[in-house]
N, C-alpha and C positions, 0 to 999 in steps of 0.2 A: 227422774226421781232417784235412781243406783247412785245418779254422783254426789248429790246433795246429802242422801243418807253417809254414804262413805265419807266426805269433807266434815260433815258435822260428825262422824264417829273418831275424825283422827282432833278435831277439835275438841271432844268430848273425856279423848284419850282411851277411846276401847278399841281403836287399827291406830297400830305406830305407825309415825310420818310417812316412813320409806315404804313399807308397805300401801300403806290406803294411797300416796302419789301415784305408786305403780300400777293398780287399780282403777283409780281414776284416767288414768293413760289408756286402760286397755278400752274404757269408754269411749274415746276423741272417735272412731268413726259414726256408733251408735246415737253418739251426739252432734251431729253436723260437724264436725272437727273443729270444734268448739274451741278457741283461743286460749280460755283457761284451763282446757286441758291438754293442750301441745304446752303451755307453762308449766304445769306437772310432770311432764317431760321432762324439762330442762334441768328443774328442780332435784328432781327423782336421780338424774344423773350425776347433778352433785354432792349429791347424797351417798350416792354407790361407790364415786370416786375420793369419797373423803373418811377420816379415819380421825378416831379420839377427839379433841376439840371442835375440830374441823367438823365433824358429823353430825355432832350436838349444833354447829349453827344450823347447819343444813337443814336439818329438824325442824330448828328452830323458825327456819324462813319456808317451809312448805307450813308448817302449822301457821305463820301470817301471811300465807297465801289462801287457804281453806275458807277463808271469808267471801273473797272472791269468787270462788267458786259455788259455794251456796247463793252468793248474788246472780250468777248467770243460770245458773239451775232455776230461780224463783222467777224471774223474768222468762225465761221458756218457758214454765210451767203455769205463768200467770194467761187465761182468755183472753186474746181483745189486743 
């Protein structure tokens, strides 16, 4: 439920990218070390290492990742 609210809050634009990635990271044990959040990871780090334009994509491709991740939240959180 933490990740799903988190992905839809940096989608929503109330946690910036880099932050709410980094967040959703510290979840990956809490969540079975859940795939799209070791991609968070990935993300998250090229976001850290990148500066001016560069940043802004980085951003940009963790915010079209955050879909994905309210997708694997809904499916664990779906019964059955």
């Amino acid at each position: 439920m933490m990740a799903r609210w988190i992905a839809r809050s940096m989608m929503d634009g109330a946690i910036p990218p880099g932050r709410g990635a980094l967040r959703l990271w510290a979840l990956w044990r809490d969540c079975q070390q859940a795939a799209e959040l070791a991609e968070m990871l990935q993300l998250h780090d090229a976001w850290e290492e990148s500066v001016g334009p560069a940043r802004a994509a980085a951003e940009a491709e963790i915010l079209a990742f955050a879909p994905e991740v309210v997708a694997a939240a809904d499916r664990n959180l779906t019964p059955g």
